[in-house]
N, C-alpha and C positions, 0 to 999 in steps of 0.2 A: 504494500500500500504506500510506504513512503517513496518507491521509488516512483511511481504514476504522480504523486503532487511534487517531488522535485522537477517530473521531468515540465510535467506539465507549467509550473512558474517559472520555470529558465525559461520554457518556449514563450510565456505569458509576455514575460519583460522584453526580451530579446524581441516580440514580435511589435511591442509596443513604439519600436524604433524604425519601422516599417513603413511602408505608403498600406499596409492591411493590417495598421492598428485598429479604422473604425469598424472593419468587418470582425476582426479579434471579438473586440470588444462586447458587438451584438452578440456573438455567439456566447460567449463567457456568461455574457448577463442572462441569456436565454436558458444556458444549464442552472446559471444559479436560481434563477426562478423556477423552475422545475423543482428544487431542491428543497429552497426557503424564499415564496414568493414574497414575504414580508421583509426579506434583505436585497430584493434586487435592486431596487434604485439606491439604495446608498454603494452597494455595488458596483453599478455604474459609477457614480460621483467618482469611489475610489479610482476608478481605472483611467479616468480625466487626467487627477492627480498625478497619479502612476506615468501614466506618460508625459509628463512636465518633468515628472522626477528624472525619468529614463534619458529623456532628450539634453538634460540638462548634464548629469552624470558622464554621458555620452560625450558631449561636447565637452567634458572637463579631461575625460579618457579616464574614469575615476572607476575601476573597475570591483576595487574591494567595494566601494555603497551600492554598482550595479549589482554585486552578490548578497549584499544586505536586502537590496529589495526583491531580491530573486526569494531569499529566506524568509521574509515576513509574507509572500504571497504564499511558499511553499506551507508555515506553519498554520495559514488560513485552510488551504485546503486541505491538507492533512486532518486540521480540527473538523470540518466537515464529512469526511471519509471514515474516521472515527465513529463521529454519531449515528451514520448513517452509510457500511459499507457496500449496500446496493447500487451507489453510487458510482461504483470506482468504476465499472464497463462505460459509463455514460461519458466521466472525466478522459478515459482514453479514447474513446472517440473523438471529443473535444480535441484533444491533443492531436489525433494524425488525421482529422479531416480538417481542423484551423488555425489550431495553435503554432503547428510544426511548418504548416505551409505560410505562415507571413515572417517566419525565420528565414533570414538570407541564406544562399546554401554553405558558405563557410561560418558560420555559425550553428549548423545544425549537428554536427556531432555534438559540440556541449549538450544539445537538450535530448540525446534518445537513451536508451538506458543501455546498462553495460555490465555484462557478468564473466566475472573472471577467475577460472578455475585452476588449480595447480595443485601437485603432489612432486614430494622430492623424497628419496631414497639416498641412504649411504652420503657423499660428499659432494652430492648435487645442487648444483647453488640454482635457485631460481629470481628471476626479477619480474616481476609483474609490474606493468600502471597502466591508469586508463587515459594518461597523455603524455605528455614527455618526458625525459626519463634521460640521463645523466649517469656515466658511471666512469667514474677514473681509478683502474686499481693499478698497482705499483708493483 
């Protein structure tokens, strides 16, 4: 579950930066009213916000608060997903029919999800990551 609302608010913000943040937007609000129609218009509101924040942070190149709000959308939905996990098929639709598609495409690996498996035997060194990755030995 928490991987669908991280992926989902990376894509959220990231698509907020978009020429298809207003369609973003419609959609988001449209799940959230499904959800809790009594939270969709300040839902909207927020998503205004959000992309003044997005644009701004953007143009600062200030990538740690772009992760800060990428976190504060991911602990909303998550809290959402919690009370109510019938949700979570609805939110990944969200995600790869709107979300993922107003993500420019070098920015879409950040938003899709990623599982990474490994076993090591005897003096088998392994390195795993899910991006860059650095190794100087001596």
């Amino acid at each position: 579950m928490d991987s669908i609302a991280l992926a989902a608010a990376t894509a959220l913000v990231g698509a907020m930066a978009t020429n298809a943040w207003q369609q973003v937007s419609v959609a988001v609000v449209a799940w959230w009213r499904r959800a809790h129609p009594g939270q969709a218009d300040a839902v909207s509101a927020d998503l205004k916000v959000l992309r003044v924040q997005v644009l701004a942070v953007r143009e600062r190149g200030d990538e740690v608060a772009e992760r800060a709000l990428a976190d504060s959308w991911r602990l909303q939905l998550q809290r959402l997903l919690e009370e109510n996990p019938a949700l979570t098929p609805g939110l990944r639709r969200l995600l790869d029919e709107h979300l993922s598609c107003g993500v420019p495409p070098d920015e879409q690996p950040r938003v899709g999800q990623m599982i990474l498996n490994a076993r090591a035997r005897g003096q088998a060194r392994q390195y795993i990551a899910g991006r860059d990755m650095n190794i100087a030995e001596s």
